[in-house]
KOLGU-4560 file (N, C-alpha, C; in nm, 3 decimals, padded with zeros to 5 digits):
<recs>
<n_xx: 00.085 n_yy: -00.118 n_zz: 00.000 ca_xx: 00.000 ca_yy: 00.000 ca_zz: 00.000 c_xx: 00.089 c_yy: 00.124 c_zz: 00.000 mol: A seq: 1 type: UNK>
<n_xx: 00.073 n_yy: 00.240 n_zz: -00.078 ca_xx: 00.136 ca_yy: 00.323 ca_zz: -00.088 c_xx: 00.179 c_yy: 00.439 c_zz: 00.031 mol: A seq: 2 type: UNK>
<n_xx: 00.245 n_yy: 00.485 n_zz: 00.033 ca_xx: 00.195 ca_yy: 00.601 ca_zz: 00.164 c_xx: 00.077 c_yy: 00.715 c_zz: 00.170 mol: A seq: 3 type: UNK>
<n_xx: 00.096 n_yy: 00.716 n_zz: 00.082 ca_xx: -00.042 ca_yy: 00.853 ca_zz: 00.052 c_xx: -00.162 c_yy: 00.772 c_zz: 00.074 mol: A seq: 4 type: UNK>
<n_xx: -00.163 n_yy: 00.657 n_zz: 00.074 ca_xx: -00.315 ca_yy: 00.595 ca_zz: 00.083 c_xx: -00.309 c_yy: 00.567 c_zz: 00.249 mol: A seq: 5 type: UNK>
<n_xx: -00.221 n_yy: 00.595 n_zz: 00.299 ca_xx: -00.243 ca_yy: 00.547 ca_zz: 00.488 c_xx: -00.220 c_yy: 00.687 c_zz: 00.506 mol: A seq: 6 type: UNK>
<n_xx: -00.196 n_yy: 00.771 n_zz: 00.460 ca_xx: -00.203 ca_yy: 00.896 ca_zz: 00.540 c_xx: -00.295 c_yy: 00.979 c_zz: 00.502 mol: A seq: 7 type: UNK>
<n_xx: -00.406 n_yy: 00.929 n_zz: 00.407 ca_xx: -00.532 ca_yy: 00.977 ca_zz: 00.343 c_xx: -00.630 c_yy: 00.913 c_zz: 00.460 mol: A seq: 8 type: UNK>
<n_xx: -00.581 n_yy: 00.770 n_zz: 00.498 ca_xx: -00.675 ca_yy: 00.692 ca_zz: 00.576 c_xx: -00.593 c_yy: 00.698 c_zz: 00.742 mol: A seq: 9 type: UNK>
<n_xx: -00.535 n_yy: 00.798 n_zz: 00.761 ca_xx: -00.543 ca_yy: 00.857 ca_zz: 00.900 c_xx: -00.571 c_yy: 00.984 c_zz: 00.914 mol: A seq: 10 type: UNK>
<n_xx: -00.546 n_yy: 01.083 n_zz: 00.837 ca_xx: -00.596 ca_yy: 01.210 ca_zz: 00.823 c_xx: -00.780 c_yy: 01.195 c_zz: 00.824 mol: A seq: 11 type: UNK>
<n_xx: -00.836 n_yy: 01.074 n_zz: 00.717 ca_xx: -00.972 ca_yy: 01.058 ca_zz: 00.723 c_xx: -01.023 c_yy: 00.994 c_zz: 00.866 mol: A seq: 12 type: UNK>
<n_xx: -00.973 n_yy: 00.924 n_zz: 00.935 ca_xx: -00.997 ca_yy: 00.837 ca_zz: 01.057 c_xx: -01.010 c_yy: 00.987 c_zz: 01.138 mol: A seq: 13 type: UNK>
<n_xx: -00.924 n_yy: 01.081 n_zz: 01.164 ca_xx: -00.891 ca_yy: 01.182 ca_zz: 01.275 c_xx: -01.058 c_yy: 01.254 c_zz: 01.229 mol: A seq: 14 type: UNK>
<n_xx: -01.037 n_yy: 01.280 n_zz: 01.137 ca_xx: -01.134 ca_yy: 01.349 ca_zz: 01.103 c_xx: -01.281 c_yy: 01.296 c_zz: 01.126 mol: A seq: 15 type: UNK>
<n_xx: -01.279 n_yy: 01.166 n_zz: 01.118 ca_xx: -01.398 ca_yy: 01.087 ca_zz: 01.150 c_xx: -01.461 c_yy: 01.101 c_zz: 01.284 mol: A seq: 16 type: UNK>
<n_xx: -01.348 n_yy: 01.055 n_zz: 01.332 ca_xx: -01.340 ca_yy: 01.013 ca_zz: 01.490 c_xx: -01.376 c_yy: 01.129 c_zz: 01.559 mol: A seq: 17 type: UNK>
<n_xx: -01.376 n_yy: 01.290 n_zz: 01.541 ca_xx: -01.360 ca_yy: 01.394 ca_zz: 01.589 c_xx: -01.472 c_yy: 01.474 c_zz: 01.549 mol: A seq: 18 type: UNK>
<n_xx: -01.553 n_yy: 01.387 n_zz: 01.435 ca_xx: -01.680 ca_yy: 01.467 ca_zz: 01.444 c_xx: -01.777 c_yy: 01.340 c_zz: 01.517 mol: A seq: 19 type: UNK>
<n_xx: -01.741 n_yy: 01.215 n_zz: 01.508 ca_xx: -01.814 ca_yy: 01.142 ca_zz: 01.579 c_xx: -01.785 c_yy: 01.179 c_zz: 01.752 mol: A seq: 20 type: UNK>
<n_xx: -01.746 n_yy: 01.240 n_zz: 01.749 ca_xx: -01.730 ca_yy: 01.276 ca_zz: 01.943 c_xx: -01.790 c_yy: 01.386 c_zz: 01.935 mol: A seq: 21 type: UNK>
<n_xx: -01.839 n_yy: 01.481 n_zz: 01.811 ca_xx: -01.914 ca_yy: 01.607 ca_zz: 01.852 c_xx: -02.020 c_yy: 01.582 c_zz: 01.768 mol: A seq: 22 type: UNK>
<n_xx: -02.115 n_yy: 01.437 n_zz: 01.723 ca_xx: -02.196 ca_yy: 01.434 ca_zz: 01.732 c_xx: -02.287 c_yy: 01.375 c_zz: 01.773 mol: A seq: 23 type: UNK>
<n_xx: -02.224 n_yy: 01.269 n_zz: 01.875 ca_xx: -02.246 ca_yy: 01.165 ca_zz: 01.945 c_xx: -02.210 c_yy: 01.228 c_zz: 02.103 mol: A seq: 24 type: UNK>
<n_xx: -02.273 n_yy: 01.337 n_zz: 02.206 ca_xx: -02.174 ca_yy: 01.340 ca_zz: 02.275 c_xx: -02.187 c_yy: 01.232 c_zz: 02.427 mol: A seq: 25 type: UNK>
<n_xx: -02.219 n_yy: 01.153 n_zz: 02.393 ca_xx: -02.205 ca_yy: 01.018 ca_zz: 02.484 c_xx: -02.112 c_yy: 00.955 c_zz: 02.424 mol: A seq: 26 type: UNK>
<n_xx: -02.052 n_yy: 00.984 n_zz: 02.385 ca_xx: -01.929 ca_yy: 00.892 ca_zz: 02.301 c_xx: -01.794 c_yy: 00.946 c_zz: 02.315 mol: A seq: 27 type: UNK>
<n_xx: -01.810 n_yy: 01.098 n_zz: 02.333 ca_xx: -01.694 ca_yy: 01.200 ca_zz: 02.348 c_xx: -01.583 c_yy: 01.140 c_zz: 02.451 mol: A seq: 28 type: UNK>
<n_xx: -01.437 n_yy: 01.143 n_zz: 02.353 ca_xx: -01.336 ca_yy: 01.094 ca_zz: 02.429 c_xx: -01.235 c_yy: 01.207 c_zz: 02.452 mol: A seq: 29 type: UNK>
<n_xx: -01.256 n_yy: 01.314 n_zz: 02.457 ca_xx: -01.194 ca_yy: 01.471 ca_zz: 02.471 c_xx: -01.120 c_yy: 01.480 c_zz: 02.286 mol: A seq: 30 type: UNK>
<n_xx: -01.112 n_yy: 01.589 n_zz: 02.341 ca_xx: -01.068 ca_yy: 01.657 ca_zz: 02.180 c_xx: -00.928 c_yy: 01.514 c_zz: 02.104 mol: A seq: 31 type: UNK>
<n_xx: -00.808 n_yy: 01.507 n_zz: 02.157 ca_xx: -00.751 ca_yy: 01.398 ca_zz: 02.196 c_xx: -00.799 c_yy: 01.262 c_zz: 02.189 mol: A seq: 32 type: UNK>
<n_xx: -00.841 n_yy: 01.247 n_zz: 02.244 ca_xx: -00.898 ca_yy: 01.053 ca_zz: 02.239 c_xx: -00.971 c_yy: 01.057 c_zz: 02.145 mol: A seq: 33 type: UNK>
<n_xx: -01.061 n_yy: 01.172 n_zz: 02.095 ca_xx: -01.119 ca_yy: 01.136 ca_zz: 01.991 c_xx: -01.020 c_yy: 01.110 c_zz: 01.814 mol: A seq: 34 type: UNK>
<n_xx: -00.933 n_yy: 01.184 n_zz: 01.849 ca_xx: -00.827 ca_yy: 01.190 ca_zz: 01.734 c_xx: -00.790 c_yy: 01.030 c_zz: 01.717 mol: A seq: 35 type: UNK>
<n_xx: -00.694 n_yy: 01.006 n_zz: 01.843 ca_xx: -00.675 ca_yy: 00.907 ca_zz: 01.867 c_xx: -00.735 c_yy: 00.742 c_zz: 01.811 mol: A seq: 36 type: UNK>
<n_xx: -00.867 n_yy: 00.759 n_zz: 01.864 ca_xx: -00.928 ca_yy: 00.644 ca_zz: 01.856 c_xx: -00.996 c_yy: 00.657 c_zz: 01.687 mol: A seq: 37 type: UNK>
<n_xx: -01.006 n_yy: 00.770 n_zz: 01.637 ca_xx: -01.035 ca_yy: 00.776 ca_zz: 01.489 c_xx: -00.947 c_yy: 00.756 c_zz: 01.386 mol: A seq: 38 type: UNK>
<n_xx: -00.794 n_yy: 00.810 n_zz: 01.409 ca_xx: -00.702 ca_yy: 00.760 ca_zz: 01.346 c_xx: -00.668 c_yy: 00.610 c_zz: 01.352 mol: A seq: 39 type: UNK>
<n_xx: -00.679 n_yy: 00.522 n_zz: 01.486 ca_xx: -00.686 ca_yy: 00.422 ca_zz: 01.462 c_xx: -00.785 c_yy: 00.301 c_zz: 01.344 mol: A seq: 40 type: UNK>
<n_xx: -00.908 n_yy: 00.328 n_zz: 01.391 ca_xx: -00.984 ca_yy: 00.316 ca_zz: 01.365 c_xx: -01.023 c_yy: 00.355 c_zz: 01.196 mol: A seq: 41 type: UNK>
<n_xx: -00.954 n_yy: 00.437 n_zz: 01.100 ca_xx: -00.965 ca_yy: 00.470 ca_zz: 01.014 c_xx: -00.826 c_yy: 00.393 c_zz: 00.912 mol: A seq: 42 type: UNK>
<n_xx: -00.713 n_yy: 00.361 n_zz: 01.007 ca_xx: -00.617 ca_yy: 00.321 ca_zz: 00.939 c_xx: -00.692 c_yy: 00.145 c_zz: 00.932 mol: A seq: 43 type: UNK>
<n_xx: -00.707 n_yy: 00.111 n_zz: 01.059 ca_xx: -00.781 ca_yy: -00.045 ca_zz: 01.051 c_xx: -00.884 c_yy: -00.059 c_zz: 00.977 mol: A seq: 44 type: UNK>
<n_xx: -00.972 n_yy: 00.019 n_zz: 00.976 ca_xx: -01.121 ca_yy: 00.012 ca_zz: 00.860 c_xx: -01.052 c_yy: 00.043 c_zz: 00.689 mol: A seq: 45 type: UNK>
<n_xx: -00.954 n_yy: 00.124 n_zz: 00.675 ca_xx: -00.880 ca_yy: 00.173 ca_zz: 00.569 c_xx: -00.865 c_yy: 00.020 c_zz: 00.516 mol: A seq: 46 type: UNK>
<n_xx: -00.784 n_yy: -00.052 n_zz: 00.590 ca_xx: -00.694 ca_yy: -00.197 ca_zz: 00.551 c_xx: -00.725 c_yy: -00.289 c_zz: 00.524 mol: A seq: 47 type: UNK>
<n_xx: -00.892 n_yy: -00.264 n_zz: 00.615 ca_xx: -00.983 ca_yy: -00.403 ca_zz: 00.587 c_xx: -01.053 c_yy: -00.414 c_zz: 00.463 mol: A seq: 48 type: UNK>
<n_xx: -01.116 n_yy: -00.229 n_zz: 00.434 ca_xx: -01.162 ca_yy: -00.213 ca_zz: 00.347 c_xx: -01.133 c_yy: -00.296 c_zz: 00.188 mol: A seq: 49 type: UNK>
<n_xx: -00.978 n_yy: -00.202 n_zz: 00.199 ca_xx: -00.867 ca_yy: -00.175 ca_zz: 00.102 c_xx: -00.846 c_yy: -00.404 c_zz: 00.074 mol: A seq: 50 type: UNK>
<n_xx: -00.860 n_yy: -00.469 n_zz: 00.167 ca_xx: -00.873 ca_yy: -00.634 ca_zz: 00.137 c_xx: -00.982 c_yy: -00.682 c_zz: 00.100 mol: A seq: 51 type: UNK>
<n_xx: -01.085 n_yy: -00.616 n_zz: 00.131 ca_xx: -01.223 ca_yy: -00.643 ca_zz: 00.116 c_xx: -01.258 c_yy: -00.654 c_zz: -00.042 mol: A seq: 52 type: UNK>
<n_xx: -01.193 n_yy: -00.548 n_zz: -00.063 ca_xx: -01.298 ca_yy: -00.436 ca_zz: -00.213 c_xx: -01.160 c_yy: -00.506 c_zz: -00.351 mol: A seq: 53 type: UNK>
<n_xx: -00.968 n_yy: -00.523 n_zz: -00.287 ca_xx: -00.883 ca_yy: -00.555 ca_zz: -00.356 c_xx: -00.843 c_yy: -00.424 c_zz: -00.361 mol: A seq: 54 type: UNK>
<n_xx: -00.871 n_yy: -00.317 n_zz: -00.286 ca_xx: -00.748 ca_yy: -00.163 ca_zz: -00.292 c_xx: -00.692 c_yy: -00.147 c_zz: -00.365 mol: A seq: 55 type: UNK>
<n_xx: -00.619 n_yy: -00.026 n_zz: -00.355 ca_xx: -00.489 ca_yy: -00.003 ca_zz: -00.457 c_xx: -00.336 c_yy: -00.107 c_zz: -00.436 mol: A seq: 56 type: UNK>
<n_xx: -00.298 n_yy: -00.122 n_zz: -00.538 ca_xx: -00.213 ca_yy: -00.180 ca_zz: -00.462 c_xx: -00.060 c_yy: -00.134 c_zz: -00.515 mol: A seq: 57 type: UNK>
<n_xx: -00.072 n_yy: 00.018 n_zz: -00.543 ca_xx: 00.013 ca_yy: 00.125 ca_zz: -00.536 c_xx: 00.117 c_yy: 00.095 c_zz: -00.662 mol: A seq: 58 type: UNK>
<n_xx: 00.158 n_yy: 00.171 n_zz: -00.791 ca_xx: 00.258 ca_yy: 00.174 ca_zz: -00.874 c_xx: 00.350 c_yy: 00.241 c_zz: -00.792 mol: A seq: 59 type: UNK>
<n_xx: 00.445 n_yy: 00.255 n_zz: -00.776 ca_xx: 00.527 ca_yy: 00.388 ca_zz: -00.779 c_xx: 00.556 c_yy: 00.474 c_zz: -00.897 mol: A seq: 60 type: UNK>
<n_xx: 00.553 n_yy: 00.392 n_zz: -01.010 ca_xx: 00.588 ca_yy: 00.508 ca_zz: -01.180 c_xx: 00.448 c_yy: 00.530 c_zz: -01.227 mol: A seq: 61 type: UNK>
<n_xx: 00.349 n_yy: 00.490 n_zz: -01.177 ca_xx: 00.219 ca_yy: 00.540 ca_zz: -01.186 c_xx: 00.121 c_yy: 00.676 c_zz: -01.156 mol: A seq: 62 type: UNK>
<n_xx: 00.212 n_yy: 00.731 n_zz: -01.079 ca_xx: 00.147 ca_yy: 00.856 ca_zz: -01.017 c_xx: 00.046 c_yy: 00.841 c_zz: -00.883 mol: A seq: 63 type: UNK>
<n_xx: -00.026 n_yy: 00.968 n_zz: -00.885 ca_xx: -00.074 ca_yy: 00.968 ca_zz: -00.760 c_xx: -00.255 c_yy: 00.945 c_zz: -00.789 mol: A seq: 64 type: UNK>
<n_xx: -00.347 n_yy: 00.836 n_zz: -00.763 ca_xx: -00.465 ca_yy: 00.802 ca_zz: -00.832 c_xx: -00.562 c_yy: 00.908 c_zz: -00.735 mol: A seq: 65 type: UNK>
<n_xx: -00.583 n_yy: 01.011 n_zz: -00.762 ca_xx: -00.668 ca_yy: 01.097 ca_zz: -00.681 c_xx: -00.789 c_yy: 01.037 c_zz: -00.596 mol: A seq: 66 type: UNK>
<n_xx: -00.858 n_yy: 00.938 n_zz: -00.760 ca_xx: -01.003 ca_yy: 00.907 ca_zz: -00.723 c_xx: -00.974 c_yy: 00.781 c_zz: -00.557 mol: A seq: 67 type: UNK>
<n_xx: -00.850 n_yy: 00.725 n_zz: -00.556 ca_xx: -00.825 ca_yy: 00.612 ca_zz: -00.516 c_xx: -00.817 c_yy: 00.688 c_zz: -00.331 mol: A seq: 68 type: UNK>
<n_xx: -00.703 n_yy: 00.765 n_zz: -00.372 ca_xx: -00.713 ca_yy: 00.842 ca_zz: -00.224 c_xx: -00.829 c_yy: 00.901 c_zz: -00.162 mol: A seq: 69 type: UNK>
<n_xx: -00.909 n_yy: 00.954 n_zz: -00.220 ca_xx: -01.059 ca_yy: 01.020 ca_zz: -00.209 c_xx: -01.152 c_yy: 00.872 c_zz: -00.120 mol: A seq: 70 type: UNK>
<n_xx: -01.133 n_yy: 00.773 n_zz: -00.209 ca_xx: -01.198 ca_yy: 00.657 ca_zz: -00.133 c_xx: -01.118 c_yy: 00.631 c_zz: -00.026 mol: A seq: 71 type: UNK>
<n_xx: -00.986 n_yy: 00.632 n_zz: 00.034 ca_xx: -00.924 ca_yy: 00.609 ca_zz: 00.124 c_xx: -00.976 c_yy: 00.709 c_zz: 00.268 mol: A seq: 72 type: UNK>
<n_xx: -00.974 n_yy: 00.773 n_zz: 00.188 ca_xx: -01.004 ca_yy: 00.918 ca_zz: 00.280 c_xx: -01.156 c_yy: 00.901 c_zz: 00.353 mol: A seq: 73 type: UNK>
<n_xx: -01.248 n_yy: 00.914 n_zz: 00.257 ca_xx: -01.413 ca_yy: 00.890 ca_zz: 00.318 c_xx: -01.395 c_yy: 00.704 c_zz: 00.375 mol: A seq: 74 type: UNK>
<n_xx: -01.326 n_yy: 00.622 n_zz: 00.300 ca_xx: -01.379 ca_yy: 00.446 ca_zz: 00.393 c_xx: -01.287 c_yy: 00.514 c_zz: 00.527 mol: A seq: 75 type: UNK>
<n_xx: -01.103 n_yy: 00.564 n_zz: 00.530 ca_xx: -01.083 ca_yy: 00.595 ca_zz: 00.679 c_xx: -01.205 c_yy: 00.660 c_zz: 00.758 mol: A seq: 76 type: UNK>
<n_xx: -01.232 n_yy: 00.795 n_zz: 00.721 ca_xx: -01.336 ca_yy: 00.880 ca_zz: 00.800 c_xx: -01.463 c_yy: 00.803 c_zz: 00.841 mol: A seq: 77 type: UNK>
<n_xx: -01.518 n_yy: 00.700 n_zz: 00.783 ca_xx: -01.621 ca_yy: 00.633 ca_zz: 00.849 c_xx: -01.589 c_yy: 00.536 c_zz: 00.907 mol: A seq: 78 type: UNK>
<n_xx: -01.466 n_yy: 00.467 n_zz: 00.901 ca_xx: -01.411 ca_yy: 00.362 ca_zz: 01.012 c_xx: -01.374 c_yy: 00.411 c_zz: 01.146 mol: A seq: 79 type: UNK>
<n_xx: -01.328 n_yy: 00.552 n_zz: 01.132 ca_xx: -01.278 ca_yy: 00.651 ca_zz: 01.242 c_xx: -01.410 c_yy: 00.651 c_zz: 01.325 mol: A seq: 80 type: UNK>
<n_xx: -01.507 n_yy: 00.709 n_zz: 01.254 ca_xx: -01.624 ca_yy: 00.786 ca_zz: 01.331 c_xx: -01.668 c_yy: 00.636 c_zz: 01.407 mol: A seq: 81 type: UNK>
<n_xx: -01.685 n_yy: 00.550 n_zz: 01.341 ca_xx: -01.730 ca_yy: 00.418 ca_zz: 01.429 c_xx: -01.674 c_yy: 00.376 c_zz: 01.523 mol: A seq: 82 type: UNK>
<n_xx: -01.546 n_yy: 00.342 n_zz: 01.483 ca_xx: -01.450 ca_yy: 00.318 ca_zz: 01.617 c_xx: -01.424 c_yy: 00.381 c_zz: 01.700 mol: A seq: 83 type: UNK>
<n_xx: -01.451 n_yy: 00.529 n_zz: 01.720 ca_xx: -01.423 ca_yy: 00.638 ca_zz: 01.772 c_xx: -01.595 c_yy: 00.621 c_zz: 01.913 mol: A seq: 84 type: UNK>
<n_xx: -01.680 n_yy: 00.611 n_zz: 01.805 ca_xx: -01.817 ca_yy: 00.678 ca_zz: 01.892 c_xx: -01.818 c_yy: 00.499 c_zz: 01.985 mol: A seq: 85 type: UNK>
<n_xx: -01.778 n_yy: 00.398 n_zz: 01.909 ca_xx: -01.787 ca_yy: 00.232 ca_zz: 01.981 c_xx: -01.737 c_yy: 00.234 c_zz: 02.099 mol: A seq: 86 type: UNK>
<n_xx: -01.615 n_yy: 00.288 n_zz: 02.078 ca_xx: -01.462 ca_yy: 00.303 ca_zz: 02.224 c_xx: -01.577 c_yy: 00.382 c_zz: 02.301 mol: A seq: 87 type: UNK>
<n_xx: -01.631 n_yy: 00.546 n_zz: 02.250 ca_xx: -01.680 ca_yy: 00.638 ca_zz: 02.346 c_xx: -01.777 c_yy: 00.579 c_zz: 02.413 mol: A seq: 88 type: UNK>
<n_xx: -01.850 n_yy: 00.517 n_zz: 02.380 ca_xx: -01.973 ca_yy: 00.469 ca_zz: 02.455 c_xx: -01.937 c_yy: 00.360 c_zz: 02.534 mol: A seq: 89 type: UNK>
<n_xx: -01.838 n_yy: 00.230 n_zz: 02.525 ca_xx: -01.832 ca_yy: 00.157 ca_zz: 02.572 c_xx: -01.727 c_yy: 00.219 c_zz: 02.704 mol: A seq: 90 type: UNK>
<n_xx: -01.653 n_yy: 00.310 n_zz: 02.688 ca_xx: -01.562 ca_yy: 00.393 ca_zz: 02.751 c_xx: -01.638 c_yy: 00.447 c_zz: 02.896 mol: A seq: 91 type: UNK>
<n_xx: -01.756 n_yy: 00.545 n_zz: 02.841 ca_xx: -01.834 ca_yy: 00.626 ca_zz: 02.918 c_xx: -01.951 c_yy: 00.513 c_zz: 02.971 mol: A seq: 92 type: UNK>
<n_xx: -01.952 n_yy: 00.416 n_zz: 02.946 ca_xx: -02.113 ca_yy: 00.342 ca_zz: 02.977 c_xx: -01.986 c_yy: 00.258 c_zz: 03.106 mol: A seq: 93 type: UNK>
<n_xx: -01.867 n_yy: 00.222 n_zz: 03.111 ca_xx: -01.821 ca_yy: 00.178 ca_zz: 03.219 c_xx: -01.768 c_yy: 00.273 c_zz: 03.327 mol: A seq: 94 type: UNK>
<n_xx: -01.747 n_yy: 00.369 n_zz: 03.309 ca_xx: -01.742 ca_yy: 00.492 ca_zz: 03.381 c_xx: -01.860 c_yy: 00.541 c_zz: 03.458 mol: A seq: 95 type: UNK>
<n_xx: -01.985 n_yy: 00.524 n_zz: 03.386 ca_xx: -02.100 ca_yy: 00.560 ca_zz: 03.460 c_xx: -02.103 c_yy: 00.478 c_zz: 03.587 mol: A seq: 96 type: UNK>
<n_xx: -02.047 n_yy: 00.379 n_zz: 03.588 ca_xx: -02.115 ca_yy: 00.278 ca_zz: 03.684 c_xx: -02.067 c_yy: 00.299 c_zz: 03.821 mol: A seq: 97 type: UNK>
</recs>
């Protein structure tokens, strides 16, 4: 996998993860944990995806596939926001107790 496609699908995870904590706020893991747990969460959903679907599986004398990163970017950002708001709730629902 190329680099631009994991740093499309952690930039998208952060980004996920960080609106899923401000729109979920039972899920909220501070400004921080939410990054955190979305970047994870966006690089792992990125990877599974990226095996799932058969991904890019990167030229180097090929250039840079815009459309390819764009999908990296939105599958990270919705793996983020999931894993992000899953952690928050399961996080805060053991905390309540």
């Amino acid at each position: 996998m190329p680099i631009e496609a994991l740093i499309a699908q952690l930039v998208g995870g952060a980004v996920g993860g960080t609106a899923g904590g401000k729109l979920l706020p039972d899920s909220d893991l501070g400004n921080i944990g939410n990054l955190i747990a979305g970047a994870i969460g966006g690089v792992g959903g990125g990877q599974l995806l990226g095996a799932l679907l058969g991904g890019a599986t990167g030229d180097a004398t090929a250039g840079i596939d815009i459309a390819a990163l764009a999908g990296q970017f939105v599958g990270g950002g919705v793996a983020g926001a999931v894993v992000q708001i899953v952690v928050g709730l399961i996080k805060n629902r053991l905390l309540a107790r």
